[in-house]
TORKOL-4160 file (C-alpha; in steps of 0.2 Angstrom, whole numbers, padded with zeros to 4 digits, m for minus):
147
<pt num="1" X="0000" Y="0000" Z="0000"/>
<pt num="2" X="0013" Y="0012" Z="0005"/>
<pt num="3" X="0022" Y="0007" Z="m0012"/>
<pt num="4" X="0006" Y="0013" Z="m0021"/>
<pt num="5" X="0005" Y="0028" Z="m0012"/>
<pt num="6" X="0022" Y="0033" Z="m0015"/>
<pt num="7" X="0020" Y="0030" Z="m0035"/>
<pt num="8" X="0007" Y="0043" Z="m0037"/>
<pt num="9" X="0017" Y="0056" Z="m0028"/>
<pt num="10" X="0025" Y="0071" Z="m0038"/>
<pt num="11" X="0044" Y="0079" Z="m0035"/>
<pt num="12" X="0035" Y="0094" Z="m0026"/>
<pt num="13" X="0023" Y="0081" Z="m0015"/>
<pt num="14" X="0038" Y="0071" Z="m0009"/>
<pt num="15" X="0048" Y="0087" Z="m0004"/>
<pt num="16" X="0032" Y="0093" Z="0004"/>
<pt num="17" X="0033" Y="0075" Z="0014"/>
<pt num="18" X="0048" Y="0075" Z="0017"/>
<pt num="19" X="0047" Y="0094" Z="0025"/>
<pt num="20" X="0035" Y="0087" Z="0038"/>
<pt num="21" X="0043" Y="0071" Z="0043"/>
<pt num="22" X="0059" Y="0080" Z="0046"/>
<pt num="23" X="0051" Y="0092" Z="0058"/>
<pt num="24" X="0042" Y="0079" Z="0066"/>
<pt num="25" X="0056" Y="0068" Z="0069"/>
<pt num="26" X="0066" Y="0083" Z="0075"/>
<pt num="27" X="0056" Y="0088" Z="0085"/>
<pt num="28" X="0049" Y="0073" Z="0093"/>
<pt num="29" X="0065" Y="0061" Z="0092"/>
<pt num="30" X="0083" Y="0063" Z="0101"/>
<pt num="31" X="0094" Y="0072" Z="0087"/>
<pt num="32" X="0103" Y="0057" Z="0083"/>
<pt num="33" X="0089" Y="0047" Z="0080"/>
<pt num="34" X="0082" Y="0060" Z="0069"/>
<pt num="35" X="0096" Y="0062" Z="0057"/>
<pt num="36" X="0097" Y="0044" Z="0055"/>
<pt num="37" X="0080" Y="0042" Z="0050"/>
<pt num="38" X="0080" Y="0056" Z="0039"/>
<pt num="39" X="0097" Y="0049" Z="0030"/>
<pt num="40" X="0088" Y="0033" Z="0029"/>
<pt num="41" X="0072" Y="0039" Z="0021"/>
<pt num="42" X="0085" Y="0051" Z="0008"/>
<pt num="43" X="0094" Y="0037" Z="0004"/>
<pt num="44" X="0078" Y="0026" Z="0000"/>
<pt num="45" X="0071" Y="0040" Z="m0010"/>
<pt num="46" X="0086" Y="0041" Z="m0020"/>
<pt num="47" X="0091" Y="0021" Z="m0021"/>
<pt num="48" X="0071" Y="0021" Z="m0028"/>
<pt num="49" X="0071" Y="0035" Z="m0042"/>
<pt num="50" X="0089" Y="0029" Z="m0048"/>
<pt num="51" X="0081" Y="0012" Z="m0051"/>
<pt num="52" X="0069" Y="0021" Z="m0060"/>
<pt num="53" X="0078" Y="0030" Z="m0070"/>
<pt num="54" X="0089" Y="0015" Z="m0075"/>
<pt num="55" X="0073" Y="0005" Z="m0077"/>
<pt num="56" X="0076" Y="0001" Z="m0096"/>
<pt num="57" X="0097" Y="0002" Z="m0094"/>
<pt num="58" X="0095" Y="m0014" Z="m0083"/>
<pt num="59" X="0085" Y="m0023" Z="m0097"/>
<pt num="60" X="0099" Y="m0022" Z="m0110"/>
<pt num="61" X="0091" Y="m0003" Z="m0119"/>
<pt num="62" X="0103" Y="0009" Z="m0121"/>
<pt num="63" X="0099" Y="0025" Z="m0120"/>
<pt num="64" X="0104" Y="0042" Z="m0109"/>
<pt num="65" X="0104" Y="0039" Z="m0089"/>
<pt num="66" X="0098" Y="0056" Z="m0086"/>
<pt num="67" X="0097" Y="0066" Z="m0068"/>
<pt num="68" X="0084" Y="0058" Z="m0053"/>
<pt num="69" X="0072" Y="0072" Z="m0054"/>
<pt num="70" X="0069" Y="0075" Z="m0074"/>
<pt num="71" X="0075" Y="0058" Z="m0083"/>
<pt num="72" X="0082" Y="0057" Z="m0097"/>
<pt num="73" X="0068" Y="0071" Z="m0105"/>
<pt num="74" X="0082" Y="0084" Z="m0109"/>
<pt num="75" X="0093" Y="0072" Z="m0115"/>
<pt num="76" X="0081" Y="0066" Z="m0129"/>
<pt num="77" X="0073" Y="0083" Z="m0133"/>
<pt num="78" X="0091" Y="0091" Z="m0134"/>
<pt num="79" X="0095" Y="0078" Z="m0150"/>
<pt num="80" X="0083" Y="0086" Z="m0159"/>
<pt num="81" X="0088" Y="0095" Z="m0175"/>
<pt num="82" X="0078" Y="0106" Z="m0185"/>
<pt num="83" X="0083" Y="0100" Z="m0203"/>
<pt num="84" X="0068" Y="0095" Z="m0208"/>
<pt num="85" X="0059" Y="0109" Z="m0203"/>
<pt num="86" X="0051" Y="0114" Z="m0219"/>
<pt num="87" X="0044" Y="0100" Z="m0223"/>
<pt num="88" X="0031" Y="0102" Z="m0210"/>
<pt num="89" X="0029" Y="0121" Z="m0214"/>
<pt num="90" X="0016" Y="0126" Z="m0227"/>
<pt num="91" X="0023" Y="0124" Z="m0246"/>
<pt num="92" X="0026" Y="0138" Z="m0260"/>
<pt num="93" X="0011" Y="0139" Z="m0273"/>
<pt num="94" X="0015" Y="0142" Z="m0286"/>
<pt num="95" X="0035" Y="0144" Z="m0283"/>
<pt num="96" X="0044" Y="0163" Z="m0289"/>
<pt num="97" X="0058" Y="0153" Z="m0293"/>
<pt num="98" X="0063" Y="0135" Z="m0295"/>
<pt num="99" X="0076" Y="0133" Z="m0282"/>
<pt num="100" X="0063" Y="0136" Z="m0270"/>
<pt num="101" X="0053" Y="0121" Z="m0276"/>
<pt num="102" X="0052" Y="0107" Z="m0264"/>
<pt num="103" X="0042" Y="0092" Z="m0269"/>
<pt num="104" X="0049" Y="0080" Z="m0259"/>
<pt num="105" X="0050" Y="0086" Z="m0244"/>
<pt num="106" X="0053" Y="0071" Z="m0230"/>
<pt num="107" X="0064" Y="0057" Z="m0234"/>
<pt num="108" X="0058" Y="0037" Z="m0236"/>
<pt num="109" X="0061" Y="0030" Z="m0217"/>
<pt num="110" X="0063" Y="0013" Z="m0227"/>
<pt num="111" X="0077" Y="0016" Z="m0242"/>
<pt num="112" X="0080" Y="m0001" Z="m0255"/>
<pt num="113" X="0093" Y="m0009" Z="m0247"/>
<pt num="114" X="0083" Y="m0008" Z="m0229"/>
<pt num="115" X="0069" Y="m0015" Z="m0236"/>
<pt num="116" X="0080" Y="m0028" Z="m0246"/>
<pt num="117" X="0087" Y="m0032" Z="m0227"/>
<pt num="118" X="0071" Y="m0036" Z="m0219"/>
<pt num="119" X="0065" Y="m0048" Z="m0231"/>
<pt num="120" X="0074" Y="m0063" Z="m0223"/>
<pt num="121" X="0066" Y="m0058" Z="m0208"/>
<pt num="122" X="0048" Y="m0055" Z="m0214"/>
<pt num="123" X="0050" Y="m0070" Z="m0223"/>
<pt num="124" X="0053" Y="m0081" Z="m0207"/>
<pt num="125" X="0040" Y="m0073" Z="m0198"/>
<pt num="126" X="0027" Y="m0079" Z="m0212"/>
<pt num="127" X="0034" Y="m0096" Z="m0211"/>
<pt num="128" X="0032" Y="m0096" Z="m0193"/>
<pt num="129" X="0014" Y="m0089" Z="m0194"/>
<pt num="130" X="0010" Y="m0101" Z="m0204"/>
<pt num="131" X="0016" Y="m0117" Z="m0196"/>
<pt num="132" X="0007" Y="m0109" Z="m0180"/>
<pt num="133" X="m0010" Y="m0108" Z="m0191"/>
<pt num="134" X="m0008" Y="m0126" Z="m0196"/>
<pt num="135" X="m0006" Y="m0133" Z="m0178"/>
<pt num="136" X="m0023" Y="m0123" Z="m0172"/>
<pt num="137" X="m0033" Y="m0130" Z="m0189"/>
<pt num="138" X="m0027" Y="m0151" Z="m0185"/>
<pt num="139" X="m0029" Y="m0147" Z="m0169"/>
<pt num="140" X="m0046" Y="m0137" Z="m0173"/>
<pt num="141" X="m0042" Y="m0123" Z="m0159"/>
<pt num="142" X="m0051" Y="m0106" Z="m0160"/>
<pt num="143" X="m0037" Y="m0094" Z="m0160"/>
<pt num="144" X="m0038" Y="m0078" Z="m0152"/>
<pt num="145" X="m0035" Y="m0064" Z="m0164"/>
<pt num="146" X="m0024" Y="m0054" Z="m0149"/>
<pt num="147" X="m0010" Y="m0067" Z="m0151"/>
């Protein structure tokens, strides 16, 4: 339950929280006591959020490790460039000269030789789907169209 709880808090609701149980443990523990409790409950904080953070790293996906508060946002949204910012502005109709033309606008995600490169794959996956379709018709399973 207190898991839960502390999921659905924000940075500000935690700092709130962590205002009041410092006064209280000041001012109703021995000092000692207190600032043991309070670097116990920082260090869990912070234990918890870097596990966060490094939710996907520990999985095997790389990517930026970020800073505990924002994440990795501001390393992603710093990549960004702006080459292919006319292609989403509006275009020039009818052109005053031809240098301004600009017809094709985006590139093809997929190029030849990508796609040429994903047909051994695609081709497995069919074979696979199909010997998986034959077991359910000799076996004369209903199959869920989710899977």
């Amino acid at each position: 339950m207190v898991e839960l709880i502390a999921n659905c808090l924000g940075v500000g609701e935690v700092i709130v929280l962590f205002g009041v149980l410092t006064w209280l443990a000041l001012y109703y523990l021995p000092i000692s006591l207190a600032i043991a409790i309070i670097l116990l409950l920082v260090t869990a904080t912070l234990l918890k959020l870097r596990r966060r953070n490094l939710y996907w790293r520990d999985r095997g996906v790389n990517g930026p490790i970020g800073d505990i508060l924002s994440g990795s946002s501001v390393a992603l949204f710093s990549n960004i460039n702006g080459f292919d910012a006319s292609a989403l502005g509006r275009s020039n109709v009818p052109p005053p000269h031809l240098s301004m033309c600009t017809v094709q606008r985006l590139t093809p995600a997929f190029t030849t030789s990508k796609m040429r490169k994903l047909l051994q794959p695609i081709e497995y996956c069919v074979k696979e789907l199909n010997t998986e379709i034959d077991k359910l018709v000799t076996d004369k399973v209903e199959m869920d169209i989710k899977e």
